[in-house]
C-alpha positions as CSV (number, residue, x, y, z in Angstrom):
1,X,82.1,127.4,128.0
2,X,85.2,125.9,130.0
3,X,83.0,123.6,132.1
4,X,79.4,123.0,130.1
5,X,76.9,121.1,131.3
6,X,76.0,117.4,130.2
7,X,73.0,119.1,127.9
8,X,75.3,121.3,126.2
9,X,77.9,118.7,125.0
10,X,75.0,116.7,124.4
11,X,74.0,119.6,121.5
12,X,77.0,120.8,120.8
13,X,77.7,116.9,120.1
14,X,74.5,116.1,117.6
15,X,75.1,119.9,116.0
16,X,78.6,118.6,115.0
17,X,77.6,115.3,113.9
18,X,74.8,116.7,111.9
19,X,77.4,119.1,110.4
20,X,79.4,116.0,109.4
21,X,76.8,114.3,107.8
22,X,75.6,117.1,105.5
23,X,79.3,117.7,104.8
24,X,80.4,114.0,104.2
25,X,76.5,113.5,102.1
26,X,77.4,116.7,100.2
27,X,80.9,116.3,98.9
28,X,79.9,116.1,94.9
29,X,78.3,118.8,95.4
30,X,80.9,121.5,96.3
31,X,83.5,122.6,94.3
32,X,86.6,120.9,95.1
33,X,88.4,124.6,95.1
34,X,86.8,128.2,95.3
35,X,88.9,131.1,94.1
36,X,88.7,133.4,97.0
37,X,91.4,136.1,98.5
38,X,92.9,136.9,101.9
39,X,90.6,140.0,102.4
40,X,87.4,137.9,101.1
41,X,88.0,135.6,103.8
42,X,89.1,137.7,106.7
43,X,85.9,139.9,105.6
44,X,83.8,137.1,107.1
45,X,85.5,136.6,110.5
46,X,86.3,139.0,113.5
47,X,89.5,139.5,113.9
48,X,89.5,141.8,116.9
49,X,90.9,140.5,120.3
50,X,87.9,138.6,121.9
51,X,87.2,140.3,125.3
52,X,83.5,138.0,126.1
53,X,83.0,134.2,125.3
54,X,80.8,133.5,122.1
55,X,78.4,130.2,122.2
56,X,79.1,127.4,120.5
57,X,76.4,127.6,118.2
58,X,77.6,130.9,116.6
59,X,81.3,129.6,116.7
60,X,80.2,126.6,114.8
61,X,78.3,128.8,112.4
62,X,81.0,130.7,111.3
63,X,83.1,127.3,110.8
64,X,80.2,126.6,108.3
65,X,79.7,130.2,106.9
66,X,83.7,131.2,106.0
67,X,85.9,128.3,107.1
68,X,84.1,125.6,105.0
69,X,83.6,126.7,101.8
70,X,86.7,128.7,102.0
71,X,88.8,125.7,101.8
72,X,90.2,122.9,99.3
73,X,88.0,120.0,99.7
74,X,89.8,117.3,100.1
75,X,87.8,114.8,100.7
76,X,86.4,115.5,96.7
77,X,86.6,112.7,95.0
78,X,88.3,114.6,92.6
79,X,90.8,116.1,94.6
80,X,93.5,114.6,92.5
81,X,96.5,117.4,93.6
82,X,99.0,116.4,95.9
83,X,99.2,113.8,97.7
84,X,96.3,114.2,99.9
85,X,94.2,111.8,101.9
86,X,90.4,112.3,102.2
87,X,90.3,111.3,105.9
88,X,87.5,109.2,106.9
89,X,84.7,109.2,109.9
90,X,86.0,107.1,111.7
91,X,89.4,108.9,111.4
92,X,87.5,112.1,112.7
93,X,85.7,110.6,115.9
94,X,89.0,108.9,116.6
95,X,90.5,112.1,117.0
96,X,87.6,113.6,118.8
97,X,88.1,110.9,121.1
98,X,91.8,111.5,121.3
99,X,91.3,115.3,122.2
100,X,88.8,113.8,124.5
101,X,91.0,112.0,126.4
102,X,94.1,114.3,125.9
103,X,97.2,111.8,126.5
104,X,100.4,113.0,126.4
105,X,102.6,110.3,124.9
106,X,105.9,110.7,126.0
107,X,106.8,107.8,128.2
108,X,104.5,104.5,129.2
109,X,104.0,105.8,133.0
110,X,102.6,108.9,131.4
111,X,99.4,107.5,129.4
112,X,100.0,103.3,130.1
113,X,97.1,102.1,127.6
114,X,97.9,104.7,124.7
115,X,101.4,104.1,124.4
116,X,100.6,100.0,124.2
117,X,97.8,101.0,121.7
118,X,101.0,102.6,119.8
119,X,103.4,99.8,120.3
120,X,100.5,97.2,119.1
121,X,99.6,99.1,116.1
122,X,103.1,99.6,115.2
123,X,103.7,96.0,115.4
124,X,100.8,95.7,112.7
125,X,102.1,98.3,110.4
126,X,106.1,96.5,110.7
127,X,104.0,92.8,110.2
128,X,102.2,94.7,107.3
129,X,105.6,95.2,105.6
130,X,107.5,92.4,106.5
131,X,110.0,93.6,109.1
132,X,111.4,91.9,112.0
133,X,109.4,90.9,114.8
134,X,112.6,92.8,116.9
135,X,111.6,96.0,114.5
136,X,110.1,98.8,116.7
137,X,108.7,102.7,115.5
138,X,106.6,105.5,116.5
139,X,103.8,107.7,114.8
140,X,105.0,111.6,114.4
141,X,103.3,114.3,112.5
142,X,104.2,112.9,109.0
143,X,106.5,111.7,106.4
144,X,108.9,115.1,106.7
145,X,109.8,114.5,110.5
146,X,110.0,110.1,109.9
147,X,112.7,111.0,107.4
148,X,114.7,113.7,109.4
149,X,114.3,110.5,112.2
150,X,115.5,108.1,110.0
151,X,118.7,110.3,108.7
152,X,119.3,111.0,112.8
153,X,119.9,107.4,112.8
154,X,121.3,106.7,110.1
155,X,123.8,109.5,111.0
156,X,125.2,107.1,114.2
157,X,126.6,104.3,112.0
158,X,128.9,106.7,111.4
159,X,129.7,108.4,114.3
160,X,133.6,108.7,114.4
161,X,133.5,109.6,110.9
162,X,136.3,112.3,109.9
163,X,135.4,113.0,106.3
164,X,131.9,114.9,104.9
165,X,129.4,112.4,105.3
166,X,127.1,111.6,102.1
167,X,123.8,110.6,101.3
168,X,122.6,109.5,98.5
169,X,118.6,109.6,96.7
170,X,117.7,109.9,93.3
171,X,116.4,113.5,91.5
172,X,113.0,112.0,92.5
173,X,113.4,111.9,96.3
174,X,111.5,114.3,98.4
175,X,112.7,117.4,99.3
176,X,112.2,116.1,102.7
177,X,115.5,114.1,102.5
178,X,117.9,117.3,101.7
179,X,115.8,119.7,104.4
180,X,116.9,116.7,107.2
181,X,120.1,116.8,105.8
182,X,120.6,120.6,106.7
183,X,118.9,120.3,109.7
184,X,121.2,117.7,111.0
185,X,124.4,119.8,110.1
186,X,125.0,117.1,107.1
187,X,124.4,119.4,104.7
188,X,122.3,119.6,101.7
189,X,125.2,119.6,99.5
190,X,126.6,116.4,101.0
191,X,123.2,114.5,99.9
192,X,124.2,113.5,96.2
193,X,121.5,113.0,93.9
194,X,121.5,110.0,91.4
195,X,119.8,110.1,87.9
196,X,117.0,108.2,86.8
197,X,115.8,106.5,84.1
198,X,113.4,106.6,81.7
199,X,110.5,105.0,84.6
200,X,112.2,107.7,86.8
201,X,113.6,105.1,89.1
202,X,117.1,105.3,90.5
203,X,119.6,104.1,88.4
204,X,122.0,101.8,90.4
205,X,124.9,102.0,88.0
206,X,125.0,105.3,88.8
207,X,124.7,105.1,92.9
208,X,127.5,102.9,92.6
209,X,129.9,105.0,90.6
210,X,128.8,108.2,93.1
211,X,129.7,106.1,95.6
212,X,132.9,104.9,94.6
213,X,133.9,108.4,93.3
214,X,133.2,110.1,97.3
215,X,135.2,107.2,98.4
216,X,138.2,108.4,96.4
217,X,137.8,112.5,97.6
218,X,137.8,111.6,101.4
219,X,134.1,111.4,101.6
220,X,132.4,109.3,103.7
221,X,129.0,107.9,102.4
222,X,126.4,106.4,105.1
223,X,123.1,106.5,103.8
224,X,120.8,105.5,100.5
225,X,117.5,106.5,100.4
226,X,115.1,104.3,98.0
227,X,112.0,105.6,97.4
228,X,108.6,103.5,97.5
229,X,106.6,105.7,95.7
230,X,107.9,109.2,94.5
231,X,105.7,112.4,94.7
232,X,106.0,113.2,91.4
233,X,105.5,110.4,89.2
234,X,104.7,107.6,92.3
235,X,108.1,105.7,90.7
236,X,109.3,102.6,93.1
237,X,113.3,102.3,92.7
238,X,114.6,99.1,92.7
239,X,114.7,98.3,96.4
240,X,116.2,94.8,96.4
241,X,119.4,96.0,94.2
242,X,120.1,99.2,96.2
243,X,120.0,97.1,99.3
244,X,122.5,94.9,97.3
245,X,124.3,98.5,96.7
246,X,123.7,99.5,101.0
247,X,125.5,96.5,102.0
248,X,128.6,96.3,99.5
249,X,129.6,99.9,101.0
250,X,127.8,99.1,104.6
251,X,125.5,101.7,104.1
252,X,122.1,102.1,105.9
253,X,118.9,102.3,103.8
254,X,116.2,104.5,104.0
255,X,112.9,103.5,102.0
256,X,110.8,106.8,101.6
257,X,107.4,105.0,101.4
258,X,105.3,108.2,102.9
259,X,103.0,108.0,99.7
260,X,103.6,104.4,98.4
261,X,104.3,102.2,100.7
262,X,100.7,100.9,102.0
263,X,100.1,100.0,98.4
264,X,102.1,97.0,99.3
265,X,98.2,95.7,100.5
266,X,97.2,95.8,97.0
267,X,97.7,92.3,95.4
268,X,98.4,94.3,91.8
269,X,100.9,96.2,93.6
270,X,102.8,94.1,95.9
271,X,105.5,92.6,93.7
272,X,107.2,96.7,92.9
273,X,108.0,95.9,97.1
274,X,110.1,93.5,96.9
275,X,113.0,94.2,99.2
276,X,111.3,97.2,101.0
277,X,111.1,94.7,103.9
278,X,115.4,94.6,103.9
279,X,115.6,98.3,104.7
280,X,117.1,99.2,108.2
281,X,114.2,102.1,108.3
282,X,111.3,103.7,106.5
283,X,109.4,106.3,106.7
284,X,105.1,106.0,106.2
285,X,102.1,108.0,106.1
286,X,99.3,106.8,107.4
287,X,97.4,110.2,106.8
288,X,97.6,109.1,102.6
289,X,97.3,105.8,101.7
290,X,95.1,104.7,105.0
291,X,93.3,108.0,104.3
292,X,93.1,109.5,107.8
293,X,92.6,112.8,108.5
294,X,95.8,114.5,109.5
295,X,98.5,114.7,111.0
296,X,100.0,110.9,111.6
297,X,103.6,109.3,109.8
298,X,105.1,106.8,110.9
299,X,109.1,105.9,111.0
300,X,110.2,102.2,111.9
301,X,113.9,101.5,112.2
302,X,115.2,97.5,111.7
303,X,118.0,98.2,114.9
304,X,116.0,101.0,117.4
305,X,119.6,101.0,118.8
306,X,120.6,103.6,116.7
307,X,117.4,105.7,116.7
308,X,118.4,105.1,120.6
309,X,121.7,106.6,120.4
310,X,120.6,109.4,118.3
311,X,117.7,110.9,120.7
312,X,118.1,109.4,124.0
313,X,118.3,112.0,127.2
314,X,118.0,112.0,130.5
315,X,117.3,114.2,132.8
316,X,116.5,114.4,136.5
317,X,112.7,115.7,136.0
318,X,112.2,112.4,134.1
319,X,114.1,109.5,135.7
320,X,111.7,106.5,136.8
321,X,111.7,104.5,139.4
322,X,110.7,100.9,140.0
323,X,109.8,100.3,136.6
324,X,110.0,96.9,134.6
325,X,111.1,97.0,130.9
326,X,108.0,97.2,129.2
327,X,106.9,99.7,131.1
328,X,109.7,101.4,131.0
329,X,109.6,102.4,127.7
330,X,110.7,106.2,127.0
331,X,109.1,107.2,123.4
332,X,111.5,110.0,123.0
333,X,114.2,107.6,122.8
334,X,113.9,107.3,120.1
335,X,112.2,110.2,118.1
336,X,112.6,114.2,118.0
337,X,109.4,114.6,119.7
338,X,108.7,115.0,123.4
339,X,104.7,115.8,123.5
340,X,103.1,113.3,121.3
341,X,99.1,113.6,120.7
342,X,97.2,110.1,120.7
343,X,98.0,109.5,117.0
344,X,98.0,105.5,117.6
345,X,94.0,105.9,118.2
346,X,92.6,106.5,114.4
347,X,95.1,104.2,112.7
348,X,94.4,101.8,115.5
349,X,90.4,102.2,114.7
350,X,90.8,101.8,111.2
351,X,93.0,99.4,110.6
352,X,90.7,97.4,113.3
353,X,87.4,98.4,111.8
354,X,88.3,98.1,108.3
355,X,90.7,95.2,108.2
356,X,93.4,94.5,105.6
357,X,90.8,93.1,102.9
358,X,88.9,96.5,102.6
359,X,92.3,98.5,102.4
360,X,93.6,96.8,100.4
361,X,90.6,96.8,97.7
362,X,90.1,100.6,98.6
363,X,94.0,100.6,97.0
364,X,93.0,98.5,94.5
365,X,90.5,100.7,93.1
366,X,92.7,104.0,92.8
367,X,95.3,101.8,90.9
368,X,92.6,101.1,88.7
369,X,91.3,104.9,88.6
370,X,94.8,105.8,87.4
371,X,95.4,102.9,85.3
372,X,92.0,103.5,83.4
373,X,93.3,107.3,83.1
374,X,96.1,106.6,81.5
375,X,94.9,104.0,79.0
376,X,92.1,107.0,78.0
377,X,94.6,109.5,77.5
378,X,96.9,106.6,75.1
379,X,93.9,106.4,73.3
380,X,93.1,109.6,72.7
381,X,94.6,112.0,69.9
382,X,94.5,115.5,72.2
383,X,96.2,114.4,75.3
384,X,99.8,112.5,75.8
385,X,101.3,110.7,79.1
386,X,104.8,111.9,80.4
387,X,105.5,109.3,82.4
388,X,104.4,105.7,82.9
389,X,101.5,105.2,85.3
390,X,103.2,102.9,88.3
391,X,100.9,103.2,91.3
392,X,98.2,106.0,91.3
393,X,100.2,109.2,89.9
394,X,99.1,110.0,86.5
395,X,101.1,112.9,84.6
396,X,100.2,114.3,81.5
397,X,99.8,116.8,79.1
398,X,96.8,118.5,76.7
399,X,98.0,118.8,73.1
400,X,95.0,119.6,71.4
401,X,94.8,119.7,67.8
402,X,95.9,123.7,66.9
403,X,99.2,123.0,69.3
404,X,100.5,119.8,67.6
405,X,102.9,122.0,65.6
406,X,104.0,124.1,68.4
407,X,107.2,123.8,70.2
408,X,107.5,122.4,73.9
409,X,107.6,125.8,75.0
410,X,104.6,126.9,73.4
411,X,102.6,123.2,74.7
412,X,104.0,123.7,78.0
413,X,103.1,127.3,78.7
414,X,99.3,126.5,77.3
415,X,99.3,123.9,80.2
416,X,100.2,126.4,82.9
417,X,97.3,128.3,81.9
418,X,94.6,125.3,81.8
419,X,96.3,124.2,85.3
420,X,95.3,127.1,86.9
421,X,92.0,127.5,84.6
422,X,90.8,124.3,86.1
423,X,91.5,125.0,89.5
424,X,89.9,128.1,89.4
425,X,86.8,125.8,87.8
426,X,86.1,124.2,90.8
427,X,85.0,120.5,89.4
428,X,88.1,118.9,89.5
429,X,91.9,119.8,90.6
430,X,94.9,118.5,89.5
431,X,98.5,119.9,90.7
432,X,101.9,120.0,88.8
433,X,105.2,118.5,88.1
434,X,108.5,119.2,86.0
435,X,109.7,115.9,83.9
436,X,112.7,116.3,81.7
437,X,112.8,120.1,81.7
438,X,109.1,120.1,80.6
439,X,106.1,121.0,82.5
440,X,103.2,118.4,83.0
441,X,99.7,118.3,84.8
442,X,99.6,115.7,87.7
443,X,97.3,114.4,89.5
444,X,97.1,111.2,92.7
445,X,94.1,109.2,93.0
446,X,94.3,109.2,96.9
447,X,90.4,108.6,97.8
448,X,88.1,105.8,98.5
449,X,85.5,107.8,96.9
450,X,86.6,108.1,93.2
451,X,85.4,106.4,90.5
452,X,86.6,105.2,87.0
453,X,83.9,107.7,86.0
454,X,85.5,110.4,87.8
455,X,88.5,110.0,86.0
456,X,86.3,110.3,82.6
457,X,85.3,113.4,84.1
458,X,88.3,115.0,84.6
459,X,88.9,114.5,80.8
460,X,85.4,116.2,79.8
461,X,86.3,118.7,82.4
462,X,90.1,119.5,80.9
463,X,88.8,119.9,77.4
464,X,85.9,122.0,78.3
465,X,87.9,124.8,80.1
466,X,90.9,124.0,77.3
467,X,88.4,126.1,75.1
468,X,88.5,129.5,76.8
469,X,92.2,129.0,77.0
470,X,94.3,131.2,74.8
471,X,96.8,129.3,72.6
472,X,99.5,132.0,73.5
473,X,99.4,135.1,75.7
């Protein structure tokens, strides 16, 4: 097994591929979700210690047996929960190929053509949105660890600072953004979060008056986060008048764009950017709104001095020799990460193979998906939006005629139940959120795949298991 044969890979190869395109052909087919237990699925693997090797054949049947159909599938088209990309092929043989090659991406001696592929395709992804040509980034595992990035740079504007440092991101902001905080011994108290309105973006009277008031105590604010594209409603904040904000008070700004911000290829969509391209660093993920497979985010920073200054370190084990400045470059300069997998490779492949134009009509289509959703649920007399449909987050609720009456507690509790009622169904899965102190149903068109008739189905599906809901338990 640690050294097979050209025949073997050969079959090991076509029984995987074959695998992929009765999986990929199937999708519709499958229950998105299958309501299952820890013991039903340990019951189908060994779990003892293996002593002797196992062929590949067998290992690949028990993938297909009680790994498969044991999962979420997210590559449903409707897998609406989350924000969850449905990967793609080419995404997958990308990765194959990366495991294949097995670079270690740590500095450009260590895998030359790899960490160019990187730099290239990060020069795409800082032309995509608008960033200086000077702008440089790297792929890491995912929106999380490109914000904790971005706050470790952030964090050396400031270094002499003698008060508590603040940050400031609206109730909307990922929890991301407070967990980075901690992490970098900021605090999560010290990151101050600033209402919204009623389109739950950031409301910059209020940033400004936070900000003047931490002035006042002692405090001494650094950062803004603006989001492009929150996880719960998918709300862009006003970009271009908290950069306004960021530069009366010299602060840096952060644009959380992890779900959002490759919308900016949609022509319906591009306008709710405007002045994500001033920010001094943001945070992507190429595993949503490009729909690879995971793991791949992205962080770029306007000035890479500070991302410099944050993570550079040298030690005698890694100092070069003889090297000019391009090939010099050291990625964990300027990231947490020292071993980095061959991320660059998918987004590379599909950004090549695809092009722009089909992204950016891919987009198009799940704007339309969860425009036409919320325009059936305004026109219906069962169901009611709770909040306005901005990019491809849709939340809602099921008010069906016998609850009209009932309080919010009564509407919202029913809701729980046909959350986890549908889930449990298999046909279509939606997630959760918690708008103004009430519970809604949420869902993310994230998926190449779906259709405006998949979103009628999700409807027909919602009011079918609505009927073996109680009203009140």
């Amino acid at each position: 097994m640690l050294e097979p044969s050209a025949d073997e890979i050969r079959d090991w190869g076509n029984s995987v591929t074959q695998f992929i395109i009765e999986y990929l052909g199937g999708l519709r087919d499958r229950p998105v979700y299958r309501q299952t237990s820890s013991r039903e699925i340990r019951g189908g693997l060994d779990s003892k210690l293996p002593i002797k090797g196992t062929d590949f054949d067998s290992l690949l049947k028990i993938f297909r047996d009680s790994i498969v159909p044991f999962s979420r599938q997210n590559a449903h088209p409707r897998m609406f929960g989350y924000v969850q990309s449905p990967g793609t092929a080419i995404g997958a043989f990308a990765d194959l190929l990366a495991s294949t090659l097995n670079a270690n991406l740590t500095i450009w001696r260590s895998a030359p053509a790899p960490v160019e592929l990187e730099r290239v395709t990060i020069d795409w992804i800082r032309q995509i949105l608008g960033f200086p040509a000077e702008a440089l980034g790297l792929f890491v595992s995912g929106g999380s660890m490109a914000n904790l990035a971005a706050l470790a740079a952030a964090r050396q504007t400031k270094p002499d600072s003698l008060g508590r440092l603040r940050v400031y991101a609206s109730t909307a902001t990922h929890f991301s953004i407070a967990k980075a905080a901690a992490l970098l011994g900021i605090g999560r108290e010290n990151v101050r979060h600033i209402a919204v309105d009623a389109r739950f973006e950031m409301r910059v009277d209020d940033l400004v008056a936070a900000i003047k008031a931490d002035l006042e105590a002692g405090c001494t604010p650094f950062c803004v986060v603006g989001n492009a594209g929150t996880v719960d409603t998918g709300a862009v904040d006003p970009l271009g008048d908290i950069r306004d904000v960021a530069n009366r008070f010299q602060l840096w700004l952060h644009v959380d764009g992890s779900y959002g911000a490759f919308a900016i290829l949609a022509p319906s969509a591009r306008k709710l950017f405007a002045g994500m391209e001033q920010a001094d660093s943001i945070a992507l993920d190429p595993h949503k709104w490009l729909y690879l497979p995971v793991d791949v985010g992205c962080v770029i920073y306007r000035d890479a001095e500070f991302a410099h200054a944050a993570f550079a370190h040298e030690a005698e084990y890694t100092r070069m020799f003889g090297e000019q400045a391009d090939e010099a470059f050291v990625c964990w300069d300027y990231g947490p990460e020292l071993s980095r997998r061959f991320r660059a490779l998918k987004v590379w492949m599909l950004l090549k193979g695809v092009g722009l134009d089909g992204l950016g009509e891919a987009i198009e289509g799940n704007l339309a998906c969860a425009r036409h959703f919320e325009a059936m649920v305004q026109a219906s007399d069962d169901f009611e939006m709770a909040a306005p449909v901005e990019l491809s987050i849709f939340c809602f609720r099921h008010v069906p005629a016998h609850l009209r009456d009932e309080s919010p507690k009564v509407i919202d509790a029913f809701n729980e139940r046909l959350l986890v009622a549908l889930q449990r169904d298999g046909s279509s899965y939606l997630s959760n959120t918690t708008l103004g102190e009430r519970f809604a149903l949420r869902g993310c068109v994230l998926n190449y795949r779906t259709t405006l008739r998949d979103m009628e189905i999700l409807l027909d599906d919602l009011r079918r298991v609505a009927k073996s809901i109680p009203t009140s338990i």
